[in-house]
N, C-alpha and C positions, 0 to 999 in steps of 0.2 A: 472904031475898031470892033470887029466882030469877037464877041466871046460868048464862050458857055463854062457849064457847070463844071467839064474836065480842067479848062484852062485853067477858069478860075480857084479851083481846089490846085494844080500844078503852080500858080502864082505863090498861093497860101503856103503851099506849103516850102518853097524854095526862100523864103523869107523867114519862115521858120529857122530851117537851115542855118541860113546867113545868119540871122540872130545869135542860133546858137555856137555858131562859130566865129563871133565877135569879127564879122564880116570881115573875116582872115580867109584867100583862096585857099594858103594851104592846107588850112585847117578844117576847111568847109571839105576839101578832099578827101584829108586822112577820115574823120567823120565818115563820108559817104563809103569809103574801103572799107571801113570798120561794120560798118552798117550792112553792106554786100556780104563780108564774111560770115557775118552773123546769119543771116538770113539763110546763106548755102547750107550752113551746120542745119539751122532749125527746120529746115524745110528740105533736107536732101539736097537741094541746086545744085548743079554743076555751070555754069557761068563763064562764059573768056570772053575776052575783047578783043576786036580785030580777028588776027590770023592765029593768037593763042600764045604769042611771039612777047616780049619785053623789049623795048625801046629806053636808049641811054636819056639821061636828065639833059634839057638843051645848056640846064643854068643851074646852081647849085642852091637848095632852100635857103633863105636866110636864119640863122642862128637865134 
């Protein structure tokens, strides 16, 4: 497999992640939302996804 310095730092770092979200998806998400929100405040960002739109839950988080 071909890699370099970026992959390899995106590997690292998404392991991090997962770590710190006791490799829980939904937890690994909320994280990453939390982490995005933070960001737009500290840096001004304005940021959408897609079309800018909200899409329903296909399944409900588990409790």
């Amino acid at each position: 497999m071909i890699t370099t310095h970026l992959l390899e730092e995106k590997e690292k770092t998404q392991k991090k992640l997962a770590k710190e979200a006791q490799y829980d998806v939904w937890k690994y998400m909320e994280n990453t939302h939390k982490s995005v929100f933070e960001a737009q405040k500290k840096y001004g960002l304005t940021l959408k996804y897609g079309n800018g739109g909200s899409l329903e839950p296909l399944f409900k988080q588990p409790a």
